[in-house]
Structure formats: C-alpha cells, structure tokens
mmCIF file of the N, C-alpha and C atoms, coordinates in Angstrom:
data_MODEL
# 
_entry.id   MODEL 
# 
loop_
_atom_site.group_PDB 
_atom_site.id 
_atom_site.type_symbol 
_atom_site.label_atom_id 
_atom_site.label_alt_id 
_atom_site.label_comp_id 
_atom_site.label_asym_id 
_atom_site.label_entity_id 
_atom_site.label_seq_id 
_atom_site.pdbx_PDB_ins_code 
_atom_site.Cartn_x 
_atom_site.Cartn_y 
_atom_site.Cartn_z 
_atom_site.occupancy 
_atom_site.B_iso_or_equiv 
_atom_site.pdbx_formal_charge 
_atom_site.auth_seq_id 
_atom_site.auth_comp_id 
_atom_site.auth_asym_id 
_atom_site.auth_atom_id 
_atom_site.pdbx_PDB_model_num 
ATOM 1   N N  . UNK A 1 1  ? 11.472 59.656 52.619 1.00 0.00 ? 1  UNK A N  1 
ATOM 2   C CA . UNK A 1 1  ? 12.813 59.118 52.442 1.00 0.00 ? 1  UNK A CA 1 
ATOM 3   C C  . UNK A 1 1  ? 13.656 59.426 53.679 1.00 0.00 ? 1  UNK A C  1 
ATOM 4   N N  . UNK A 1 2  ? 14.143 58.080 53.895 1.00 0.00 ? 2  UNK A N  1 
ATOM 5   C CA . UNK A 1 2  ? 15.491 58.731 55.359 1.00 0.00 ? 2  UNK A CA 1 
ATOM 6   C C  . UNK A 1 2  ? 16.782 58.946 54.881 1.00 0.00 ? 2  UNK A C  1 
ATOM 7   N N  . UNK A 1 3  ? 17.166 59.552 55.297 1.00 0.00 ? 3  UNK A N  1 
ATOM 8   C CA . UNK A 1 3  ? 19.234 59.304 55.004 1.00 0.00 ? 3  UNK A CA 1 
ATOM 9   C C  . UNK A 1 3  ? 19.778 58.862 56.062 1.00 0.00 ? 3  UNK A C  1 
ATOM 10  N N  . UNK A 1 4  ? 20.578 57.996 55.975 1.00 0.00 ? 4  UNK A N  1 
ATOM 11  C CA . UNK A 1 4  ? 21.890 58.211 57.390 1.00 0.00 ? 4  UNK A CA 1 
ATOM 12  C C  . UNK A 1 4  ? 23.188 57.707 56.635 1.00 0.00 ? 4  UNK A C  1 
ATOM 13  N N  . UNK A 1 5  ? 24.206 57.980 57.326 1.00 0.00 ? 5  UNK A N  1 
ATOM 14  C CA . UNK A 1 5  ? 25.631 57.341 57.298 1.00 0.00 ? 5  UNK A CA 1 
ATOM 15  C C  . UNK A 1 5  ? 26.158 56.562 57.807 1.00 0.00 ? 5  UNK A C  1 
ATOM 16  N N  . UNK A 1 6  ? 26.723 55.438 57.362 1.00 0.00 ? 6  UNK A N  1 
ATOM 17  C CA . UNK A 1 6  ? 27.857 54.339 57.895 1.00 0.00 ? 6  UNK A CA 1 
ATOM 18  C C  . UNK A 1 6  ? 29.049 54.048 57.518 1.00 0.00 ? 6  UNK A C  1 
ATOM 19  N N  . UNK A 1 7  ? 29.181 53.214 58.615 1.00 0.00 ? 7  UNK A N  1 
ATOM 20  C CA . UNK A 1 7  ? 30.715 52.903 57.903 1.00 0.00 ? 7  UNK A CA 1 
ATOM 21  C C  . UNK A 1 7  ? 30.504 51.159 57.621 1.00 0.00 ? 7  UNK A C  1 
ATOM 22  N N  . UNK A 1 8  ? 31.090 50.513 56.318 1.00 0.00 ? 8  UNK A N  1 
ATOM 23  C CA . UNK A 1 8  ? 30.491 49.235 56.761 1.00 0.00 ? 8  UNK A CA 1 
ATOM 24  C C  . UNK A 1 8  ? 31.871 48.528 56.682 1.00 0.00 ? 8  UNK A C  1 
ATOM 25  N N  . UNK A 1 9  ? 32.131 47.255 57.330 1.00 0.00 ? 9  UNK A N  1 
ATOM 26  C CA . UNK A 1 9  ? 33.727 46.718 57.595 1.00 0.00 ? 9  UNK A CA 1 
ATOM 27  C C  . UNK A 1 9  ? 33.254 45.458 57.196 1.00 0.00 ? 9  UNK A C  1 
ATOM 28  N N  . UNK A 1 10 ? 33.980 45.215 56.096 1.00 0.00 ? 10 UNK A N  1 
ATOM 29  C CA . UNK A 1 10 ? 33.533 43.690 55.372 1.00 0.00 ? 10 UNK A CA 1 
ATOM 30  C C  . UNK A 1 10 ? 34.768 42.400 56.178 1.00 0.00 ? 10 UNK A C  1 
ATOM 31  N N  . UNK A 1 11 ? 34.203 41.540 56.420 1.00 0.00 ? 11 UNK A N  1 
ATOM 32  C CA . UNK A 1 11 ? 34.978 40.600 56.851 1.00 0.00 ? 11 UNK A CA 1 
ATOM 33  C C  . UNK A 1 11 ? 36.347 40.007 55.449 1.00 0.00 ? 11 UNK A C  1 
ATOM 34  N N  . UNK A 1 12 ? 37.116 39.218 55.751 1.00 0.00 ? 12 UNK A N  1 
ATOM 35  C CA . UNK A 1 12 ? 37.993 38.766 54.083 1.00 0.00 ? 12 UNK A CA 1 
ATOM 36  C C  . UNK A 1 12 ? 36.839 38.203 53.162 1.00 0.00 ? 12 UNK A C  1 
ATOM 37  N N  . UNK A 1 13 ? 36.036 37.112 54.167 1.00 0.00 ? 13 UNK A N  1 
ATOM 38  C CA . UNK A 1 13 ? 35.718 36.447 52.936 1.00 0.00 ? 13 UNK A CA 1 
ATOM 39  C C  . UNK A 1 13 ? 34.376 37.069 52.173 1.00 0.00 ? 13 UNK A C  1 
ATOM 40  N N  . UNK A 1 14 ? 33.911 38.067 52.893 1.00 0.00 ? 14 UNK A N  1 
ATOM 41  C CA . UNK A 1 14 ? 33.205 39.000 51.708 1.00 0.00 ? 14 UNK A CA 1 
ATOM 42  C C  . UNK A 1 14 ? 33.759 40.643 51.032 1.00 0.00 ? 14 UNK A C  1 
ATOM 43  N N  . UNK A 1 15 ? 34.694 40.508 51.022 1.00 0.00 ? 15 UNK A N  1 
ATOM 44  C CA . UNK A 1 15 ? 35.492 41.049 50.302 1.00 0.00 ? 15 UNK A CA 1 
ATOM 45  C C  . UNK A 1 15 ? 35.208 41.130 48.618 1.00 0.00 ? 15 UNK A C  1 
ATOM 46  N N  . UNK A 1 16 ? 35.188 40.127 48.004 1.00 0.00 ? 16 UNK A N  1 
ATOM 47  C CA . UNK A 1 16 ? 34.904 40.179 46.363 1.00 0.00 ? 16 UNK A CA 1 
ATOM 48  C C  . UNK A 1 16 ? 33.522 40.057 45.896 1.00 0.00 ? 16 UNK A C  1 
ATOM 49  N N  . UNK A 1 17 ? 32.498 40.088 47.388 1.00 0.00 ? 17 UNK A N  1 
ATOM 50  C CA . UNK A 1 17 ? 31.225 39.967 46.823 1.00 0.00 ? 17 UNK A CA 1 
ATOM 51  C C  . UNK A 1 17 ? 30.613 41.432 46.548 1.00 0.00 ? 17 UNK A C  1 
ATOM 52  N N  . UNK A 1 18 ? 29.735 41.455 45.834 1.00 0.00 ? 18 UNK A N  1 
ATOM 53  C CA . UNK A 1 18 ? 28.917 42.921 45.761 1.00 0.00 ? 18 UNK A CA 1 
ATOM 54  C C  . UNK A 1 18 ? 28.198 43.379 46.064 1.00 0.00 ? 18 UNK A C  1 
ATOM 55  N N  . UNK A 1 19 ? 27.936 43.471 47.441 1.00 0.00 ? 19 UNK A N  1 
ATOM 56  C CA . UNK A 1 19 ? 26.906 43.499 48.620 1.00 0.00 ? 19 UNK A CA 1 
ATOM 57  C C  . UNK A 1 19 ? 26.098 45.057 48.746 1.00 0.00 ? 19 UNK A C  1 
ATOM 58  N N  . UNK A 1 20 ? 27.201 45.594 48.003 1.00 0.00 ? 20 UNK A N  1 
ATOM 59  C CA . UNK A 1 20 ? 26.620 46.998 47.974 1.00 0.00 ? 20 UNK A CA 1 
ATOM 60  C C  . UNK A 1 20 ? 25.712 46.920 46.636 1.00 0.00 ? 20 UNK A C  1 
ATOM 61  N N  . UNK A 1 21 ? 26.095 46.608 45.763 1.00 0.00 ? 21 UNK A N  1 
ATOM 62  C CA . UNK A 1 21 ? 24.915 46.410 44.450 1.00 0.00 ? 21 UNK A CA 1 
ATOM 63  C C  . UNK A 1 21 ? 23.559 46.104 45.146 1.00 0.00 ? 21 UNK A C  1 
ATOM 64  N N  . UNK A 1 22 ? 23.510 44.826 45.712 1.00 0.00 ? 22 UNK A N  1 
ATOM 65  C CA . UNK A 1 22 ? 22.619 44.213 46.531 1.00 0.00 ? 22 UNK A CA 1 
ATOM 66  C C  . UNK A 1 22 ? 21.602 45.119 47.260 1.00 0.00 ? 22 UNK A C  1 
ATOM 67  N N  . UNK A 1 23 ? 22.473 46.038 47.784 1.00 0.00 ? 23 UNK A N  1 
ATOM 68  C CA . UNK A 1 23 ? 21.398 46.934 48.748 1.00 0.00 ? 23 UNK A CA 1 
ATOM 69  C C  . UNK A 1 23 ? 20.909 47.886 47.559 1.00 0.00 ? 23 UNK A C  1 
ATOM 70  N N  . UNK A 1 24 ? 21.044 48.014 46.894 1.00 0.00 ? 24 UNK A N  1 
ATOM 71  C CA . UNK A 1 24 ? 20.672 48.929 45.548 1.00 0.00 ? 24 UNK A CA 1 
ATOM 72  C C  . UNK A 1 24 ? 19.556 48.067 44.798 1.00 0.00 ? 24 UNK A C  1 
ATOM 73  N N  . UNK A 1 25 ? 20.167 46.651 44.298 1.00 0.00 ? 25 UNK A N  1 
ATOM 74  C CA . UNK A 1 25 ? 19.089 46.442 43.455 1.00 0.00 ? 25 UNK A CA 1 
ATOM 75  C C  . UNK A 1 25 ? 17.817 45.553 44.729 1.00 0.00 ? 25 UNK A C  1 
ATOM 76  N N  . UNK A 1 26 ? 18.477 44.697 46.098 1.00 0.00 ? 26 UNK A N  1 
ATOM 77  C CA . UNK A 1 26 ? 17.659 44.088 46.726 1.00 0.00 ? 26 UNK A CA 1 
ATOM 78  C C  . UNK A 1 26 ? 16.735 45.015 47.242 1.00 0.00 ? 26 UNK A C  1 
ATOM 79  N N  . UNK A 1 27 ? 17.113 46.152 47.630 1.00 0.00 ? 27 UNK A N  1 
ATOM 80  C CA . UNK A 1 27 ? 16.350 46.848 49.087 1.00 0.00 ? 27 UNK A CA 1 
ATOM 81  C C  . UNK A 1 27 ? 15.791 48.438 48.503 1.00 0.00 ? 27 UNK A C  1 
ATOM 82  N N  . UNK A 1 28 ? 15.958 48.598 47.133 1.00 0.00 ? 28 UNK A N  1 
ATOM 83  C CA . UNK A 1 28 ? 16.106 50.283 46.889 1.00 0.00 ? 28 UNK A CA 1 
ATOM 84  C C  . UNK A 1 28 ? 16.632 50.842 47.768 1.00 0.00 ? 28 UNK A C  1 
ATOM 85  N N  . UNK A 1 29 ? 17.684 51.235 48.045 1.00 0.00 ? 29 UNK A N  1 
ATOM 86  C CA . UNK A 1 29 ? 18.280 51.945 48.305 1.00 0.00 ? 29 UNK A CA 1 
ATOM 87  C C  . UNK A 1 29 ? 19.296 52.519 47.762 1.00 0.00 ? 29 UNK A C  1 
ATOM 88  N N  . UNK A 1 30 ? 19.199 54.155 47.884 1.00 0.00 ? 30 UNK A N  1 
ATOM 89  C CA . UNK A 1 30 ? 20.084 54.767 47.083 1.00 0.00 ? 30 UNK A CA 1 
ATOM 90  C C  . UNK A 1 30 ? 21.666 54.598 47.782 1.00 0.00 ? 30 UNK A C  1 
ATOM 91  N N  . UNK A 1 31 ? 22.870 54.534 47.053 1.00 0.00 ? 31 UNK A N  1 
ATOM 92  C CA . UNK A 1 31 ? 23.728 54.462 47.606 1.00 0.00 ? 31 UNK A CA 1 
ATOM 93  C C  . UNK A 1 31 ? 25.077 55.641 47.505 1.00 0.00 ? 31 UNK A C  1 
ATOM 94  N N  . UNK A 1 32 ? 25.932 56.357 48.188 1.00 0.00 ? 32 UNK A N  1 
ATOM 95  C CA . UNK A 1 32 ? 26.493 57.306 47.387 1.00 0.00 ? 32 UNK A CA 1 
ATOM 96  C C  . UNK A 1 32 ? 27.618 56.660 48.584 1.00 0.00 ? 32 UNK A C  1 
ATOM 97  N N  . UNK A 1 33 ? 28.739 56.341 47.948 1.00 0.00 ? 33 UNK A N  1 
ATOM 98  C CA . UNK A 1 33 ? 30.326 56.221 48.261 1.00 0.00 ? 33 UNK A CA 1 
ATOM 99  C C  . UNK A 1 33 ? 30.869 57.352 49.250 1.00 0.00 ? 33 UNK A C  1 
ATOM 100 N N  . UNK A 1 34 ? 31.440 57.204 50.042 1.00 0.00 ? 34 UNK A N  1 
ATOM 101 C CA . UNK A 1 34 ? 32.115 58.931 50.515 1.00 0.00 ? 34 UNK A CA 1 
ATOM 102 C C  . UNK A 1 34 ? 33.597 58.407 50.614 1.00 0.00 ? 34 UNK A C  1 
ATOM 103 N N  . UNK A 1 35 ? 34.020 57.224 51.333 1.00 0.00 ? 35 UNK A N  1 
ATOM 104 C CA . UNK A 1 35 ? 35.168 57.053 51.483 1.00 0.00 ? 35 UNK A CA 1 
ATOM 105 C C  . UNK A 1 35 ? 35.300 55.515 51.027 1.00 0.00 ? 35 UNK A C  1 
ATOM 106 N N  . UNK A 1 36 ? 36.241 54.799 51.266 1.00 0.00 ? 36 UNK A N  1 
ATOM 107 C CA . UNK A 1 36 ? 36.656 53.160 50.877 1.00 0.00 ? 36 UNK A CA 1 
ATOM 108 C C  . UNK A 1 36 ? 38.217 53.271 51.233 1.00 0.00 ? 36 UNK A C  1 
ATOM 109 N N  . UNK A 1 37 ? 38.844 51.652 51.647 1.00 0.00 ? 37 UNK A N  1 
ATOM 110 C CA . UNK A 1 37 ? 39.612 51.646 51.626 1.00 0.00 ? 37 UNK A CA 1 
ATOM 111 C C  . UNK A 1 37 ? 39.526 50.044 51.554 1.00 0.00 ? 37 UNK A C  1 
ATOM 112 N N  . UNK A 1 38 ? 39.841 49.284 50.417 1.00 0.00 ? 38 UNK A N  1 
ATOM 113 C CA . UNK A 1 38 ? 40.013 47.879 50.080 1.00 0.00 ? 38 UNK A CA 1 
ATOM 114 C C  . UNK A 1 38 ? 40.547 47.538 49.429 1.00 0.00 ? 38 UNK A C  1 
ATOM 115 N N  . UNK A 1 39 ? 41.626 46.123 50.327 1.00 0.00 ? 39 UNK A N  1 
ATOM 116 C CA . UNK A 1 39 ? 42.408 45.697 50.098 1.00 0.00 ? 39 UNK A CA 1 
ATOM 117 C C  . UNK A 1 39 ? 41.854 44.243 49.731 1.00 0.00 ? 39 UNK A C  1 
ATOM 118 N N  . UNK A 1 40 ? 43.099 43.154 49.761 1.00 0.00 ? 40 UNK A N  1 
ATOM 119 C CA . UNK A 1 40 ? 42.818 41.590 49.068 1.00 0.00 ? 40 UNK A CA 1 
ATOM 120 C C  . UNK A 1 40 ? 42.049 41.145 50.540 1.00 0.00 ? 40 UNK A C  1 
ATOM 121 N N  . UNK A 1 41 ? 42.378 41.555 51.858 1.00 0.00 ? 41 UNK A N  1 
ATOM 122 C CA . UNK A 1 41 ? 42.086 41.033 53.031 1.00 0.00 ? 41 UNK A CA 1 
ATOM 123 C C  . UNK A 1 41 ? 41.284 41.795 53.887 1.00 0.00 ? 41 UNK A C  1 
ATOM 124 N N  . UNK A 1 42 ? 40.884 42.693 53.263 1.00 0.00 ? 42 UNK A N  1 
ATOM 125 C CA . UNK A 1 42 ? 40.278 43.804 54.539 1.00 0.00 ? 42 UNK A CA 1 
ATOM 126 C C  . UNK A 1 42 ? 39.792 45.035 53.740 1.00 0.00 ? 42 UNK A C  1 
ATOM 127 N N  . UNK A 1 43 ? 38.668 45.419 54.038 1.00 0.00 ? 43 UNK A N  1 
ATOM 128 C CA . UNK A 1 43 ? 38.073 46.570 53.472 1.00 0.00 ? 43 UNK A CA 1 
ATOM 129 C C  . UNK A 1 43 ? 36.933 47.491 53.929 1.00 0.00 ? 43 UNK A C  1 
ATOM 130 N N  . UNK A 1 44 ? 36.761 48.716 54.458 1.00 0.00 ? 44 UNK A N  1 
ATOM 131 C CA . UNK A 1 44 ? 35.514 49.437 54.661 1.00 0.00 ? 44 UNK A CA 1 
ATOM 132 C C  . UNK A 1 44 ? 35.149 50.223 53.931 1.00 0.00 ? 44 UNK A C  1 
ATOM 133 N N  . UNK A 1 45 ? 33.907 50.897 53.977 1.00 0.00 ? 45 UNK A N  1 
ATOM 134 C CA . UNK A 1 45 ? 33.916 51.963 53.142 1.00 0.00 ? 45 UNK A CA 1 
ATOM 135 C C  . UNK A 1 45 ? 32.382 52.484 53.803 1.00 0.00 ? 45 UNK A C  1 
ATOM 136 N N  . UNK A 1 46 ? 32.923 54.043 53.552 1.00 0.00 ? 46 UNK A N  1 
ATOM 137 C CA . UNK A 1 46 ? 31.885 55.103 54.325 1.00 0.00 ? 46 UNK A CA 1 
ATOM 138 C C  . UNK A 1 46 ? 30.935 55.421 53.219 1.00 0.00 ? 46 UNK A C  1 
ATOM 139 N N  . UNK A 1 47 ? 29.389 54.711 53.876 1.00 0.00 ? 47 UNK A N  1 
ATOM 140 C CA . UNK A 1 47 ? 28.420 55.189 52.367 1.00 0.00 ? 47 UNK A CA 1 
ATOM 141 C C  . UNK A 1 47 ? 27.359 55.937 53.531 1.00 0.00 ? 47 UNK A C  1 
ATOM 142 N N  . UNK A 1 48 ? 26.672 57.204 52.481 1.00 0.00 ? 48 UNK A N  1 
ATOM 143 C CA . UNK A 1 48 ? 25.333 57.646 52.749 1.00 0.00 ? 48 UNK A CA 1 
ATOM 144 C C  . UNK A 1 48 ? 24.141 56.528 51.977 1.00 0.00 ? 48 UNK A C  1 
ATOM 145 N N  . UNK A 1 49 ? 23.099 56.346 52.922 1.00 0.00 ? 49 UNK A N  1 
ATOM 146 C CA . UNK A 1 49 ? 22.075 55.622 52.343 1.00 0.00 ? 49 UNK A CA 1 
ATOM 147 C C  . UNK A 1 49 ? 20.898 56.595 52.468 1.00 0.00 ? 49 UNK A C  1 
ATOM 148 N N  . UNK A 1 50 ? 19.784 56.380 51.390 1.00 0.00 ? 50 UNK A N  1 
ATOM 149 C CA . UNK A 1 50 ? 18.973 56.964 51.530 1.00 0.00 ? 50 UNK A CA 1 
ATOM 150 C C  . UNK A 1 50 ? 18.040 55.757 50.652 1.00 0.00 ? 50 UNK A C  1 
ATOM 151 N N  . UNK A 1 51 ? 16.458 55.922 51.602 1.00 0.00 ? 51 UNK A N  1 
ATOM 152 C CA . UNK A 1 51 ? 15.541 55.275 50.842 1.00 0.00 ? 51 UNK A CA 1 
ATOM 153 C C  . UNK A 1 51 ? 14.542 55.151 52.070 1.00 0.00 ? 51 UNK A C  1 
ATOM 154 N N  . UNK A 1 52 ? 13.685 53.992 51.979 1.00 0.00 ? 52 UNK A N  1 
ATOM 155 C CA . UNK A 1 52 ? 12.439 53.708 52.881 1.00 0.00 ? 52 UNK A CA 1 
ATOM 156 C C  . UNK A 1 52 ? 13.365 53.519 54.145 1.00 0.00 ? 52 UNK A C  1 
ATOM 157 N N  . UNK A 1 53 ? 12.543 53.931 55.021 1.00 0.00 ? 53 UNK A N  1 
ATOM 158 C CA . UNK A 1 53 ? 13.264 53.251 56.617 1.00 0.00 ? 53 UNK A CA 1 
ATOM 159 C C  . UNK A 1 53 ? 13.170 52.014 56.514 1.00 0.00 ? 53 UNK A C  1 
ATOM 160 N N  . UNK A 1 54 ? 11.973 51.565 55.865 1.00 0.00 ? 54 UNK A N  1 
ATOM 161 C CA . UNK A 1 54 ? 11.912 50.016 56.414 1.00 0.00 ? 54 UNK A CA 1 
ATOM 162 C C  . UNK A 1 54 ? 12.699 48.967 55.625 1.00 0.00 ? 54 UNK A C  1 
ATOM 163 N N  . UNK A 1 55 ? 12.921 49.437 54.061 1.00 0.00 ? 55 UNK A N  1 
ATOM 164 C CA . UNK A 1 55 ? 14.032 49.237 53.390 1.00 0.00 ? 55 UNK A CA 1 
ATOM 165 C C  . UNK A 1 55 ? 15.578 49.156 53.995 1.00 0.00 ? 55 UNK A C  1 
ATOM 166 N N  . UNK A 1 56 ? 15.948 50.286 54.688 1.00 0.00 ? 56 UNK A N  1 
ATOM 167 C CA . UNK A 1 56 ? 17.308 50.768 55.206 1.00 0.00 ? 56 UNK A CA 1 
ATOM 168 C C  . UNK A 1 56 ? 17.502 49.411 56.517 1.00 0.00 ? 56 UNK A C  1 
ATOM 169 N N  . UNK A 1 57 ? 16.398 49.726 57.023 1.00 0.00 ? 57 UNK A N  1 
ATOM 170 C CA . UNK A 1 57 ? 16.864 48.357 57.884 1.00 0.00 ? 57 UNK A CA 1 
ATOM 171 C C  . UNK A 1 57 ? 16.516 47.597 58.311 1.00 0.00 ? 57 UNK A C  1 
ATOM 172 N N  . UNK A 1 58 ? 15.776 46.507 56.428 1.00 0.00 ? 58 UNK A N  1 
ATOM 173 C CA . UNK A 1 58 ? 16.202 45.330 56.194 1.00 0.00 ? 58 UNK A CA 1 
ATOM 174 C C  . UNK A 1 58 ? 17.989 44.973 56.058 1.00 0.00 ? 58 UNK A C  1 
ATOM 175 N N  . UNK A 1 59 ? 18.022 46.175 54.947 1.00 0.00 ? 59 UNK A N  1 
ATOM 176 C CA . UNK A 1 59 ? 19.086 46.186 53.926 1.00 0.00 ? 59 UNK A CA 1 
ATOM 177 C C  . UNK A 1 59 ? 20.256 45.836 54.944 1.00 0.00 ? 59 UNK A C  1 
ATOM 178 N N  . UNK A 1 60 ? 20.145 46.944 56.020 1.00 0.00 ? 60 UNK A N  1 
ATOM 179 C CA . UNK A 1 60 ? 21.441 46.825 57.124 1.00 0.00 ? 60 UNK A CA 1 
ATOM 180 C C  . UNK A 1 60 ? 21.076 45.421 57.761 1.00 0.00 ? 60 UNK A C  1 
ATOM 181 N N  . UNK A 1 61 ? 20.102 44.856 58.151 1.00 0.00 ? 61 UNK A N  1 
ATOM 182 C CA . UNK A 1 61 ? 20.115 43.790 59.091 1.00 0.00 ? 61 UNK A CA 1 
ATOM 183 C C  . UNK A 1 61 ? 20.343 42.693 58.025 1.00 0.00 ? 61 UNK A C  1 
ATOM 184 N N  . UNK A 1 62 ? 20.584 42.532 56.695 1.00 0.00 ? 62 UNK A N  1 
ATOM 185 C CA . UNK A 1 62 ? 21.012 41.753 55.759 1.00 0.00 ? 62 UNK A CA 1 
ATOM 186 C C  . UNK A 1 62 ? 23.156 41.784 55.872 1.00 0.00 ? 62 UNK A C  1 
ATOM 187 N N  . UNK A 1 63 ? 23.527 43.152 55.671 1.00 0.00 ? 63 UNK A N  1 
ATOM 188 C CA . UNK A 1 63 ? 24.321 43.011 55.559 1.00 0.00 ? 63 UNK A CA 1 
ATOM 189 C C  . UNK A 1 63 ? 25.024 42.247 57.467 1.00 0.00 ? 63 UNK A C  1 
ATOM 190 N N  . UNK A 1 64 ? 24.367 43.162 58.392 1.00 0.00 ? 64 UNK A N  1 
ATOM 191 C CA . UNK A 1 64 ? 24.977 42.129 59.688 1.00 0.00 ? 64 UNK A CA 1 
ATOM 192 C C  . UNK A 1 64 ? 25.191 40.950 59.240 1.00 0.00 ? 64 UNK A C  1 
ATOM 193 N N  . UNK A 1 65 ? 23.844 40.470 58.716 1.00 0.00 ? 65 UNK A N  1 
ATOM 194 C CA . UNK A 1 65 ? 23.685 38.775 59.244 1.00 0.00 ? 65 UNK A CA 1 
ATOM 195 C C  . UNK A 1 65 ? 24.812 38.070 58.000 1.00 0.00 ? 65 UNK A C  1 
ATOM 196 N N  . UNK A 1 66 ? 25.510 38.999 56.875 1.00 0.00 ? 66 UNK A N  1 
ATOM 197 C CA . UNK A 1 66 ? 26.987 38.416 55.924 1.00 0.00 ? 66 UNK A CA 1 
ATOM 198 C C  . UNK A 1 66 ? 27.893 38.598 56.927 1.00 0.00 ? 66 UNK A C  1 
ATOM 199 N N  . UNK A 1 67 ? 27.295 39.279 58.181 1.00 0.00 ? 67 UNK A N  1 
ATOM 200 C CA . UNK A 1 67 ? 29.076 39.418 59.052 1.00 0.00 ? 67 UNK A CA 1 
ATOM 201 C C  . UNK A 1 67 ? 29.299 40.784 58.441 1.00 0.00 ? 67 UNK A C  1 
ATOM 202 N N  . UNK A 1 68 ? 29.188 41.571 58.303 1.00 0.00 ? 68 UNK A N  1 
ATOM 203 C CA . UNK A 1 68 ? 29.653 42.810 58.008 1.00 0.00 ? 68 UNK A CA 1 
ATOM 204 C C  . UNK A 1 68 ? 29.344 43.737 59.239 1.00 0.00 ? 68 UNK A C  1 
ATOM 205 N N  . UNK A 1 69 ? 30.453 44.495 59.632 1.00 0.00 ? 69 UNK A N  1 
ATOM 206 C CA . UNK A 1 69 ? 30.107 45.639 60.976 1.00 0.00 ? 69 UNK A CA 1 
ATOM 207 C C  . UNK A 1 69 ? 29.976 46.761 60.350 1.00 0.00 ? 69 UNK A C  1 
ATOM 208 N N  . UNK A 1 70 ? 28.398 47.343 61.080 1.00 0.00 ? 70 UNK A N  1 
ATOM 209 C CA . UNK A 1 70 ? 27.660 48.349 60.456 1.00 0.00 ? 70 UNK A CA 1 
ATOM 210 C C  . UNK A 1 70 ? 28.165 49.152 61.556 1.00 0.00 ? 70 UNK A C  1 
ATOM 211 N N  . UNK A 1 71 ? 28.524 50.369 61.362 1.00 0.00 ? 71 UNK A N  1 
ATOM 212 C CA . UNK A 1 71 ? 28.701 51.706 62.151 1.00 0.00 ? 71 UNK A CA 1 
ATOM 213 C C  . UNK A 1 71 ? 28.468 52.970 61.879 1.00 0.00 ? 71 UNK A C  1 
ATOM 214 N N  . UNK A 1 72 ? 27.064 53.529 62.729 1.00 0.00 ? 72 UNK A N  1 
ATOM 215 C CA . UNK A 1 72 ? 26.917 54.824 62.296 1.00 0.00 ? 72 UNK A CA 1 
ATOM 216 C C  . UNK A 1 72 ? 27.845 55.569 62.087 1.00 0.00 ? 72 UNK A C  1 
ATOM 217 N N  . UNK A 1 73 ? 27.372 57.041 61.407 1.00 0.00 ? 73 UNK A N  1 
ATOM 218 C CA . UNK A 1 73 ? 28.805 57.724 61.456 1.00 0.00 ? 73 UNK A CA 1 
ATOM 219 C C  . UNK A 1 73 ? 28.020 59.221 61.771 1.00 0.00 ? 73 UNK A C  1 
ATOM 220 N N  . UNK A 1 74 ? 28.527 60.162 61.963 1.00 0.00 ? 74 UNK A N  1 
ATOM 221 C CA . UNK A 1 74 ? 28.019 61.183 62.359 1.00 0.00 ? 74 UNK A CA 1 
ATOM 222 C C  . UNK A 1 74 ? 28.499 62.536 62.188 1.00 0.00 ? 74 UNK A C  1 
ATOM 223 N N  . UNK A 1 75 ? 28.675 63.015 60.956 1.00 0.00 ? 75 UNK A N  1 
ATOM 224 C CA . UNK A 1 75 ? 29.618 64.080 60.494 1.00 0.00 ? 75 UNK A CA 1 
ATOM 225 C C  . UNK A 1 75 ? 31.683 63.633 60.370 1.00 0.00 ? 75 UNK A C  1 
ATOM 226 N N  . UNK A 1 76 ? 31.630 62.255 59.707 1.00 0.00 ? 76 UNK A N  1 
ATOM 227 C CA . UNK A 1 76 ? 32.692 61.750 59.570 1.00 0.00 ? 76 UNK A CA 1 
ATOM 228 C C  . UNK A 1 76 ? 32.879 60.878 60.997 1.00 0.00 ? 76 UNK A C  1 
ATOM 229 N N  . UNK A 1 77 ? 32.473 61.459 62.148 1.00 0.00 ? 77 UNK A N  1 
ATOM 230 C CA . UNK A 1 77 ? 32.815 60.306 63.037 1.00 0.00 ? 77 UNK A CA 1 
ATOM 231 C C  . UNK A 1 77 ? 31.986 59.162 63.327 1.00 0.00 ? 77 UNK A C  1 
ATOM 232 N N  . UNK A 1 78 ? 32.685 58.116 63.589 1.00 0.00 ? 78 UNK A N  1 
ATOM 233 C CA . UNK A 1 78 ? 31.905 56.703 64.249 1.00 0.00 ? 78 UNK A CA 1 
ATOM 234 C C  . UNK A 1 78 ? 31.580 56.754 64.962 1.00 0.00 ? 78 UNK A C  1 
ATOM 235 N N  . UNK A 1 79 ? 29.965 56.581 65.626 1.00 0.00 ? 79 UNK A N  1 
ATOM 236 C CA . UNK A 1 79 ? 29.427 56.721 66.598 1.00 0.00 ? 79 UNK A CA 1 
ATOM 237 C C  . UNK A 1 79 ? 29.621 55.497 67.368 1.00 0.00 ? 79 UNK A C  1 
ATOM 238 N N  . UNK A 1 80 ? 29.644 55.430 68.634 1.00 0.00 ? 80 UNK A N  1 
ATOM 239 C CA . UNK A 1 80 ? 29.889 53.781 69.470 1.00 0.00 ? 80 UNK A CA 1 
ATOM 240 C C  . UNK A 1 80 ? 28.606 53.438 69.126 1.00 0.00 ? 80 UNK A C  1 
# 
C-alpha cells in the first residue's frame, strides 16, 4: 500500500460532482479528508490517499483529465 497527500482544486463546473466517491468506489482507494474549503464556485480540499500505486495514479490521472489541479502536499505544504 502507498500513501501520499494532496491538495485537489476542483474547477466550478465540477464542483457538485462526486469525484471523490469515484476514487473510492472507481480506483480503491482509501480516502481520509484533512482539510476542504467549498463554496457554490470554487473548492479544494486536502485528502491523504492510500491504496495500490497503480490505482493512485490512475485515480489522479482521472481526476487531471476532469480538470482538477492535483498538488502534492508535504507536511501541510504544497509542493511546486
């Protein structure tokens, strides 16, 4: 099993979708919340993932390709 952290930044118009379910029920991956902040127009939120590597990044190269900006994070900070 791997872990890492991100931050993920949903564009507006995926905003009301449930993309995080998705990586749970599409990709197994475990998902645990740390932070969020979403609004009607704008929303991120800091999750730990854990599961297969090769799972983790499908799952992430799924959410890119909705337009979502994936950003490591690294003891709370965003890595460039």
């Amino acid at each position: 099993m791997t872990r890492m952290r991100v931050r993920l930044t949903f564009p507006p118009e995926r905003i009301q979708e449930p993309l995080i379910y998705h990586l749970v029920k599409d990709f197994d991956i475990i998902t645990n919340i740390r932070r969020a902040d979403v609004k009607s127009d704008y929303g991120w939120v800091a999750l730990e993932l854990e599961g297969d590597e090769r799972n983790l990044e499908k799952g992430i190269a799924w959410l890119k390709a909705k337009g979502v900006t994936v950003d490591p994070i690294e003891r709370d900070v965003i890595v460039p």
